[in-house]
N, C-alpha and C positions, 0 to 999 in steps of 0.2 A: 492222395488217393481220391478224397473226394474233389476236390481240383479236374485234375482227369475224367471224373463222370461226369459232371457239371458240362466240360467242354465236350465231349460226345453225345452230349443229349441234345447240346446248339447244334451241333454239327450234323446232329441226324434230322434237326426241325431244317437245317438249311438244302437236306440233299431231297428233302419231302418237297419244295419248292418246285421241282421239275427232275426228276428220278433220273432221268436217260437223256436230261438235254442239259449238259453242267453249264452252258451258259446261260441261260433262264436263270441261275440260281443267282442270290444278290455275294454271295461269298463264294471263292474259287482257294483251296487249301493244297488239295491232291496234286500234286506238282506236274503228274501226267496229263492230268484233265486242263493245267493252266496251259498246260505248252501246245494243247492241240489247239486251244480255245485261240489263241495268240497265233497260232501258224497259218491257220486259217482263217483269221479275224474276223473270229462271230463274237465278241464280246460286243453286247450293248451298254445302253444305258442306265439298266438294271442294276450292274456292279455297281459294289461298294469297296468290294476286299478282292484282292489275286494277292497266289503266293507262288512263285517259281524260284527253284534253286537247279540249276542243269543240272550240278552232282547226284541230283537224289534221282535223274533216270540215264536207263542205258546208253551208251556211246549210239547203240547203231538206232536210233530212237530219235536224239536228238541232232547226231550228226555233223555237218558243220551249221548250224543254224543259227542265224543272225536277225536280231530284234527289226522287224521293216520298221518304217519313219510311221506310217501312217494304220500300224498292229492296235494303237490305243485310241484311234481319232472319236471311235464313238461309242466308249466309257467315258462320258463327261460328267458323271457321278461318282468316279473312283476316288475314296479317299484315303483309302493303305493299297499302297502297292509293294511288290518283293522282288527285283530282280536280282538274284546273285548268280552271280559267273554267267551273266549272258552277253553274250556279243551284241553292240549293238549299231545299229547302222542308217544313215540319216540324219534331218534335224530333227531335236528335242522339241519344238514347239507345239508339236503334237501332241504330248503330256498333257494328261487331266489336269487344268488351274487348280481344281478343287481339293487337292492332294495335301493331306494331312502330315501322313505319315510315308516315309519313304526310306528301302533299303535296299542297297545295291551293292553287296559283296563280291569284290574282284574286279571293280568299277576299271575298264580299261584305258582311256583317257588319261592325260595326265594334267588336268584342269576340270573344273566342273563348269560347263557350256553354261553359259549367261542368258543363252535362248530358253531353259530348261525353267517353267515355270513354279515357283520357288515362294511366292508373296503369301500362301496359305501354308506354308510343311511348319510343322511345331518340330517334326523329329525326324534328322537325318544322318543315317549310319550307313559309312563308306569306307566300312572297315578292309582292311587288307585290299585295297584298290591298289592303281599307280598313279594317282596325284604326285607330285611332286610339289603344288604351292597352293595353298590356302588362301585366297585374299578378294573377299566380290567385290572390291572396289577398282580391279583392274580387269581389261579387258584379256588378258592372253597370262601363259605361265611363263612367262620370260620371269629372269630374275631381276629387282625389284626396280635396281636401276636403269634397266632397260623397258619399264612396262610403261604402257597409257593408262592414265587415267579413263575409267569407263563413264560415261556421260549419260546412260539411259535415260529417260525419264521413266519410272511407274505410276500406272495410273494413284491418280489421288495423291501423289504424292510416297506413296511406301515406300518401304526399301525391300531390296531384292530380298531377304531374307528375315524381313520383321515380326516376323511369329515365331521363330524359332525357338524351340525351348531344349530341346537337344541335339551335342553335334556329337556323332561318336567317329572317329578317325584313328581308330586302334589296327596297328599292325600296318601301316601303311606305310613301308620300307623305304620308299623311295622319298616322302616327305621331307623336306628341307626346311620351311618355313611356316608359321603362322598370323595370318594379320589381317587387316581389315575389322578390325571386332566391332569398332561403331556403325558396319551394317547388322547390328546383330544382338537390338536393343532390351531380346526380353529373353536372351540364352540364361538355361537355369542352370546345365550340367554340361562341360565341355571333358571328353573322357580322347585320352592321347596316348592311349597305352604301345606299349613297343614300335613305337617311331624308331628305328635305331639309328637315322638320318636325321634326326630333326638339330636342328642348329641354333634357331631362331623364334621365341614369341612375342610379337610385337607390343610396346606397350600400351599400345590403344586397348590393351585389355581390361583395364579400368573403364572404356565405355559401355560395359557387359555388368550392369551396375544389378541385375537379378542375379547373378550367377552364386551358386550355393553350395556346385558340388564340380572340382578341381581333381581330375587324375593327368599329372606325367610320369608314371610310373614308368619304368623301366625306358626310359628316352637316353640310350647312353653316351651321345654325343653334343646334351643341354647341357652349358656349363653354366650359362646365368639364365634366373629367372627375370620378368620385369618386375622391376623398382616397383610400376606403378601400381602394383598387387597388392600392396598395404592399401590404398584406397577405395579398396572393395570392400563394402559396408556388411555383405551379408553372405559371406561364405563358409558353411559351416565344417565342408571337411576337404584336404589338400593330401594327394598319395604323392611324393615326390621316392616311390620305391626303385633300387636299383639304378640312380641318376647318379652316375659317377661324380661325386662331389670332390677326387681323392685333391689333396693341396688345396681345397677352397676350405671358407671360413665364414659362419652365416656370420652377418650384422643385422643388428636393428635400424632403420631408418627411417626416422618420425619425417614422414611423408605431408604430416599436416605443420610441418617447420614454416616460415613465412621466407627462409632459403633455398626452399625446395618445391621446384613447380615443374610439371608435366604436362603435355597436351599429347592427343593421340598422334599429333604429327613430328614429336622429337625424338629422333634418333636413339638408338640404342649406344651411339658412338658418343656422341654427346653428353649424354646421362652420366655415362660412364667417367668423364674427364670431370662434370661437375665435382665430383665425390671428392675427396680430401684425399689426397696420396699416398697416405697411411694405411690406405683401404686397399690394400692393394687385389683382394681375392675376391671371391665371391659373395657378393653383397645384393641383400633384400628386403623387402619388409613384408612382412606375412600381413594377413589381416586378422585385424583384432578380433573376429568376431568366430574364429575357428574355434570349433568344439572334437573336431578328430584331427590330429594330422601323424604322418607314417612318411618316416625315414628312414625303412628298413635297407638293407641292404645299400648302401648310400656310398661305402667306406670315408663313416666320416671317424675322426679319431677326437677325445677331447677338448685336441685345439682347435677343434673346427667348431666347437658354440658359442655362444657371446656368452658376459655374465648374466646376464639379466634375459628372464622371459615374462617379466611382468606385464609386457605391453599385451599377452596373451592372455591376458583376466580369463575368456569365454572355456579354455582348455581342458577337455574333460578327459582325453583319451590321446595318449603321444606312446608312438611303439618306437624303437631304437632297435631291431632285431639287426642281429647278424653286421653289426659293426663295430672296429678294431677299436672299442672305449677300452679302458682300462677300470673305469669304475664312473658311476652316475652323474651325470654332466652337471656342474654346481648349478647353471642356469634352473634345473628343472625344477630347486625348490624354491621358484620363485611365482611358481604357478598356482595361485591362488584356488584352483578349483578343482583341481586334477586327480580323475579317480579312477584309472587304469593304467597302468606304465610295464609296458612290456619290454624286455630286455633279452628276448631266449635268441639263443644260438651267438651271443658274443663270447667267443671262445678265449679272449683276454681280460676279461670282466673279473677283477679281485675282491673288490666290495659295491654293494649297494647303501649308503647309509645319510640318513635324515632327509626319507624322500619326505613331501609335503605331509601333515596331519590328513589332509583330506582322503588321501588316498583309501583305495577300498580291496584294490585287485593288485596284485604285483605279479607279473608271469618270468620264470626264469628257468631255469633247469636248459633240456634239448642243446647239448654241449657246452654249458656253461661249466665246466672242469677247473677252474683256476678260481671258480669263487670260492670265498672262505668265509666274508662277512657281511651281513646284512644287521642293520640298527637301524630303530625307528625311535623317535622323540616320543617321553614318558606319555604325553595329553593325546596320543595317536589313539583310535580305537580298533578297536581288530580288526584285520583285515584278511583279505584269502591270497593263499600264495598258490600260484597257481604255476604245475610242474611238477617231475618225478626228481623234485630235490634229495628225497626220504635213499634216491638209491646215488646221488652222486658221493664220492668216497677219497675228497683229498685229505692229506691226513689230518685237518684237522679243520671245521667253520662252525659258523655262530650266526643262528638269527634269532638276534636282539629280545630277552623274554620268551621264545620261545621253545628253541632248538639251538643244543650247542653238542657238540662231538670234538674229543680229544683225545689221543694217546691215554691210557692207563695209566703210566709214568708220568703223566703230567698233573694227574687227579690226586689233590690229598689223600693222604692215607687213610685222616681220621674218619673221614666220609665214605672210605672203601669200609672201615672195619664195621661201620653205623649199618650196612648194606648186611654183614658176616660174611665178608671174606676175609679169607683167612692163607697163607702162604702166601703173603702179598710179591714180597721181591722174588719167588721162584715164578710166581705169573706171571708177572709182570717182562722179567726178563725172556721166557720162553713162550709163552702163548703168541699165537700169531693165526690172524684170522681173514679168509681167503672172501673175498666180497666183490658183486658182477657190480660193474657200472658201464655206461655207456661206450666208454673209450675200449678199453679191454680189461678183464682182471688181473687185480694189483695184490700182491702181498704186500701185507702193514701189518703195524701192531694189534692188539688187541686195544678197543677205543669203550672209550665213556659216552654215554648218548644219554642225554639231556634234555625232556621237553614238558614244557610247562611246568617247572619242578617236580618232575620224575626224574630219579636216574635210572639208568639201566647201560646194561653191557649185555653182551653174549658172544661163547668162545666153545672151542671145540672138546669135547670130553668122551674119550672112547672110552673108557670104564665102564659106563651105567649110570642109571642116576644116584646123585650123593642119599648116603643112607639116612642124611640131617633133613631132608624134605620129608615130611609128614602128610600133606595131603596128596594123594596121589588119583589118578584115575587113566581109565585107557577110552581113548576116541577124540574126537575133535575138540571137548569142554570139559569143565569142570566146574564144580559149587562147594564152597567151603563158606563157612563162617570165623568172622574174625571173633576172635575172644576179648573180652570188655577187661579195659587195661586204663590205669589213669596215667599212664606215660602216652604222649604224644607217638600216633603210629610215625615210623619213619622210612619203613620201605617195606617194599613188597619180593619179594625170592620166587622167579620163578622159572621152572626147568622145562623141557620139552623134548625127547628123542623121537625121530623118525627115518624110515630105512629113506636112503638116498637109491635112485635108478644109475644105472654106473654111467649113462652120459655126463650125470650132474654130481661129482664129484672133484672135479676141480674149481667148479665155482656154485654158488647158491645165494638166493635171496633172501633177506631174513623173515624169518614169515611175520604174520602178518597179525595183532594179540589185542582182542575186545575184552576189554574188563566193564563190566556193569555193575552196580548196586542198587543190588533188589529192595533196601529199605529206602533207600532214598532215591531212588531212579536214574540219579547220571550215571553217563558211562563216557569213558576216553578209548581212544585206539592208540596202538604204539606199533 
C-alpha cells in the first residue's frame, strides 16, 4: 500500500511538469498519452521514460498502427522504453543509444536486428515474442550452420550487448536455441521460462562469468544442459522446474579435471562423445556455488541422482516437488548446509529419513498419501515441518521423536490400560473411525497418535460422556487442577461431544486441543 502512494505522488510531481502537454513531461506511463505522443512524433528530448503496451487501449484507437522508423529520432535522452505488442516498422537505428532499459512484449521479428542500438541496455525482456534464435554473434536467424559470422565493429571496441545485466526471454514459443553468451560479459540474470521449443544452450555459457541467477523452468523439450555450467563461479540459484528429465540421470562432472576442457567454441556434439560411455544419459555439473536450486516437477525418479552432492557445499534450499521418488534421494545427505528441502506433491514418497543434521524446514504433505516414515539422526535439532501432515491418514506413519500413529491393535495393551481403557479387545475389534484427508474419506481402524510423548486416541461414542470423567464443563474450555500425587503423572483423559451439522456426518476433522499450564506457563497443541 505504501508502495502504491509513494508511486502516485511521482507520478502526480511528473504530470505537474506540463498538465495538458504529456510530452513536455520527462516520464510518459498512460499508455493513451504514449501512443498519441508516438503517432504524431512530438516526443523530445525531454524523455526519459515511455510506456506503451497496445493491449491496454481500444482496437478502434489504436487500429492497425505500426511503430514509423524515425517516431523515436528525437528522444535522444530516453533511457526506459516499453513497447509491447507494437508493430513495428523500419530500421532500428533510430533507437535512443542511451537506452538503459528496454521491453518489448510480443517482439514480432524473428531475430533481434543488429542495427538496434544495444551497447548501453543493462535489461532486456522479450518475453513472448517470435524470435526463434538467440545468438549476437551472427548476422541473420538462419540456423547455426548455415549463419555468418557478424563482423561489426563498435565503437571503442564494446560489444554489442556488454552492459547487459538482464535477458528475460520467457515464453518465447518459437525459440530453438541459445548462444553467443561471450557477447554478454556482465549478464547477472538469464530467466528462460516456458521455451517449449527450446532444444539448445550453447556452452559458451560459462563466458557469462557474473551470472547469479539461472531459470529454465518449464523448457520441455531441454534435454541437456551445458557441461560448461559447473564453471560458473557465482551462481547462486538454478529453477530447472518442469524440464522433462524422464530416462535422464544427473552426473557430477569435475569440470576443473586437467581431462576436461571447454572453450566457448566446442560443440555440444563433441562434449558429448568426450564423456565415458558409461554416461550414457544426461550429464552436468552444476555449479558449486548454488545456494537454491528447484527440480520440481522434472519426472525425475531416484535413479536419476548421483550418489554424491557434496561438490554442492554452498546448498541451502533444494525443492523435489511433484516427482515419482519413492523416498529421499541418498545424495541429499551429503549436503553439508542444507536447510529447506521441500518434497510436497510426490505422491510415491514412502519415507523421508536421515535428511542432513542441518536442516531446519522439511515441507511435505499436499498429496504425499503413501508416506509413512519420516526419521532424523539423534544430534538433529528441531526443525518445522511444514504441511497438513496432522490430517494425512494411511494406516499407519512415524515422524521420528515426534509423531507416530498406529492401529489400536498394534499398541501394547499395558500402555492402553496406563491411559484407563478398559474393554480393550471389544474396542479394539469394533471401533472404527471415519477421518477427511485429502484424497477422499477412508474407513480404518481406531488409531494411536503419538506426539512428543503424548498418546492419545479418539473414537466415536454415542452414549454420552463416561460417568468416570469428573471434570466437566460446557463451551469452548475448561480449568481443572491436577491433584499432587508422588506417582509419576502418566496421561491425561479427555472427552469432548459436539452436535455435528448433517452435511458433516460422514466425515470430520479432529478438532483441534490447547492445553496450557497456568503454574508453569508451557502449553502444547494436539
Amino acid at each position: 500500500m505504501m508502495h502504491q502512494l509513494v508511486q502516485e505522488m511521482g507520478r502526480d510531481l511528473v504530470r505537474q511538469e506540463s498538465p495538458y502537454k504529456p510530452w513536455k513531461r520527462s516520464r510518459l506511463w498512460c499508455h493513451v498519452e504514449s501512443f498519441k505522443v508516438l503517432k504524431h512524433k512530438k516526443g523530445k528530448r525531454n524523455l526519459l521514460g515511455l510506456a506503451l503496451d497496445t493491449r491496454m487501449l481500444e482496437k478502434k484507437l489504436c487500429g492497425s498502427f505500426k511503430l514509423k522508423k524515425d517516431s523515436l529520432r528525437k528522444m535522444d535522452n530516453l533511457t526506459l522504453l516499453q513497447l509491447n505488442y507494437v508493430q513495428l516498422n523500419g530500421c532500428f537505428r533510430t533507437f535512443p543509444e542511451g537506452l538503459r532499459w528496454l521491453c518489448m512484449h510480443g517482439f514480432p521479428l524473428k531475430s533481434i536486428p543488429l542495427d538496434l542500438p544495444m551497447e548501453n541496455l543493462v535489461a532486456l525482456d522479450l518475453s513472448y515474442s517470435n524470435i526463434e534464435y538467440f545468438d549476437m554473434s551472427y548476422s541473420n536467424p538462419q540456423p547455426p550452420a548455415k549463419r555468418q559470422k557478424f563482423v561489426r565493429s563498435c565503437s571503442k571496441g564494446k560489444r554489442l550487448l556488454g552492459s547487459l545485466k538482464v535477458l528475460d526471454l520467457s515464453f518465447c514459443e518459437q525459440l530453438h536455441s541459445l548462444g553467443g553468451f561471450f557477447e554478454l560479459p556482465e549478464l547477472e540474470r538469464l530467466i528462460v521460462v516456458s521455451c517449449i521449443s527450446l532444444i539448445v544452450v550453447c556452452e559458451s555459457v560459462d563466458q557469462c562469468v557474473e551470472l547469479v541467477h539461472i531459470d529454465l523452468s518449464y523448457c520441455y523439450k531441454l534435454k541437456k544442459l551445458p557441461i560448461s555450467l559447473g564453471k560458473l563461479k557465482k551462481v547462486q540459484t538454478l529453477f530447472l522446474d518442469g524440464c522433462n528429465f524422464c530416462e535422464s540421470k544427473i552426473e557430477m562432472w569435475d569440470t576443473n579435471s586437467s581431462d576436461f576442457s571447454i572453450s566457448s567454441q566446442t560443440s555440444s556434439s563433441t562434449i558429448i562423445d568426450a564423456i565415458p560411455s558409461d554416461f550414457k544419459f544426461f550429464v552436468t555439473s552444476l555449479p558449486s556455488s548454488l545456494i537454491v536450486l528447484s527440480l520440481a516437477n522434472s519426472n525425475l525418479s531416484n535413479e536419476s541422482f548421483p550418489r554424491d552432492f557434496s561438490c554442492l557445499s554452498m546448498l541451502e534450499d533444494l525443492c523435489l516437488d511433484d516427482n515419482p521418488i519413492v523416498s529421499m534421494p541418498n545424495c541429499v545427505r551429503s549436503l553439508p548446509r542444507l536447510k529447506i528441502l521441500s518434497m510436497k506433491y510426490c505422491e510415491m514418497v514412502i519415507s523421508i529419513e536421515h535428511p542432513p543434521y542441518t536442516l531446519r524446514v522439511l515441507s511435505v504433505g499436499h498429496r504425499n498419501t503413501s508416506l509413512q516414515k519420516i526419521k532424523f539422526d539423534e544430534k538433529m535439532s528441531p526443525l518445522n515441518i511444514d504441511g497438513p501432515w496432522k490430517l494425512l491418514s494411511p494406516l499407519s506413519y512415524e515422524i521420528d521423536g515426534m509423531v507416530k500413529i498406529q492401529p489400536l491393535a498394534c499398541v501394547e495393551k499395558k500402555v492402553l490400560r496406563s491411559l484407563g481403557w478398559t474393554n480393550l479387545d471389544e474396542l479394539i475389534k469394533e471401533r472404527h473411525l471415519e477421518t477427511c484427508t485429502f484424497a477422499e474419506s477412508d474407513k480404518s481402524q481406531t488409531k494411536m497418535y503419538y506426539e512428543f510423548g503424548i498418546f492419545s486416541t479418539m473414537y466415536h461414542e454415542d452414549k454420552g460422556m463416561p460417568n468416570w470423567i469428573r471434570c466437566r464443563s460446557k463451551g469452548p474450555s475448561i480449568s481443572f487442577t491436577i491433584p499432587s500425587s508422588p506417582k509419576k503423572l502418566r496421561g491425561l483423559n479427555f472427552y469432548c461431544m459436539e452436535t455435528m451439522r448433517q452435511f458433516s456426518y460422514d466425515t470430520f476433522v479432529l478438532p483441534k486441543i490447547k492445553i496450557s499450564n497456568i503454574t508453569k506457563k508451557p502449553h502444547m497443541d494436539l
